[in-house]
C-alpha positions, 0 to 999 in steps of 0.5 A, a space after each residue: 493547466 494540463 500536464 502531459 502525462 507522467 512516466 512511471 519513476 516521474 509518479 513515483 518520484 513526485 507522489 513520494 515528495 507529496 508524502 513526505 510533505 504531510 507525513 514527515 514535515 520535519 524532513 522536508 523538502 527532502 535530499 536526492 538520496 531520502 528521496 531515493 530511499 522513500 521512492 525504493 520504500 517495501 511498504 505502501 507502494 505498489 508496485 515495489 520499484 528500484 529507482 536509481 539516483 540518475 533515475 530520480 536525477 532525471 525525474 526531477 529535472 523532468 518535474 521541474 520543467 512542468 513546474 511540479 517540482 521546485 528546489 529549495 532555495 535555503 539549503 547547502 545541500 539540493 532539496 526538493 519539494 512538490 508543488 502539486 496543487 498548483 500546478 495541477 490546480 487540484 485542492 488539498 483532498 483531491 491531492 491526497 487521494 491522486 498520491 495515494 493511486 500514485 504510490 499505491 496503485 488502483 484502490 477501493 474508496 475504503 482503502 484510500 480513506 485508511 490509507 490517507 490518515 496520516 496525510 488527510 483526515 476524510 470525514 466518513 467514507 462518502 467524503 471519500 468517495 465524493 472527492 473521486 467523484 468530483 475529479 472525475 466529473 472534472 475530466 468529463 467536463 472538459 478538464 483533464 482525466 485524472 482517475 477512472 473507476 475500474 470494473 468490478 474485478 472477478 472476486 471482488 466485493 467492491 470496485 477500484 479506483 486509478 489514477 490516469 495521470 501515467 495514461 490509461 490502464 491496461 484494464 484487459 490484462 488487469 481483468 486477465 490477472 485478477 482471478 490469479 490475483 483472487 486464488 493467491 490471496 484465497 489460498 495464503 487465507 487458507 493456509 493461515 488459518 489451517 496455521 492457526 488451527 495447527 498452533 492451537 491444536 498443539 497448544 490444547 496439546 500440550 495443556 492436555 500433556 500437562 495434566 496427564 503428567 500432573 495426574 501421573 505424579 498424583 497416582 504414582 504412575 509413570 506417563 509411558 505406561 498410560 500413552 500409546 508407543 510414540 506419544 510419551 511426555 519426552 517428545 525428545 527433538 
């Protein structure tokens, strides 16, 4: 079957069901507003989003017209569960790695491997990696595109993988922005560990101040009269 293509919120929505099936069973199917909840999350989406629950309403009215989406049938209160698999007739590794670029945007085989823990357990890195490579020989076989391989981005070690299920990227303004992406993330490393180094400077700082006072005491001299102008053991506010 070949699904038309998803937009955004519709990603988001059904990726978010496609999580919560594997990471909180208990929960699941989920209700209109744990959905809500779960599609807003500030962790482990990119990009950050704020669907509205007419936004979610709409999504899964448009999911349920595709068959991507069903509401369970045993329960006073409407909830939704995905039926992903089925529908786009992908196994259970091929599932995984396709909600993650949904909810997590482009990624590297390695990110998507640690990032799949707590839905898939991939063997090793070329488990993962052979996954990505079978759905995209499906879509250069005649079935539908599902993912593409980036080019390497300026600065980066390795190459990314997208989902194509919302169309394709736009890669030329992914390439524009990837060496203000690079500089940002060179930067804040550089400030953490200038952080870092300051934090342990004042730490062997106040060890030091420690000693000079215990030595001070043994000597029957006051700290004042051995530290320049400024530098006594009061440091006051």
């Amino acid at each position: 079957m070949t699904l038309r293509l998803l937009t955004p919120i519709e990603a988001r929505v059904l990726a978010t069901l496609m999580e919560k099936a594997r990471t909180v069973p208990d929960s699941y199917p989920l209700s209109l507003n744990a959905l809500v909840l779960g599609c807003n999350q500030k962790t482990s989406r990119e990009p950050l989003m704020e669907v509205t629950s007419d936004e979610a309403g709409a999504a899964i009215a448009a999911l349920k017209a595709l068959s991507l989406v069903f509401e369970a049938s045993s329960s006073r209160v409407p909830r939704f569960e995905h039926n992903f698999q089925r529908a786009a007739g992908v196994t259970e590794p091929q599932a995984v790695l396709l909600g993650l670029l949904m909810l997590r945007g482009p990624q590297t085989p390695a990110e998507l491997r640690g990032n799949a823990e707590r839905w898939y357990k991939f063997a090793d890195l070329a488990a993962t990696e052979a996954v990505l490579q079978d759905l995209k020989d499906r879509g250069d076989n005649g079935g539908q595109a599902t993912v593409l391989k980036l080019p390497r981005m300026p600065g980066a070690r390795e190459q990314r993988w997208t989902h194509l299920l919302c169309g394709e990227p736009d890669i030329d303004a992914m390439l524009a922005n990837a060496p203000l992406a690079a500089e940002s993330s060179d930067l804040l490393a550089r400030v953490t560990l200038l952080e870092n180094m300051l934090a342990r400077l004042r730490a062997d700082n106040d060890l030091l101040r420690g000693q000079v006072a215990h030595i001070s005491e043994q000597l029957g001299i006051t700290v004042d009269s051995i530290l320049p102008p400024g530098q006594s053991g009061d440091r006051g506010g």
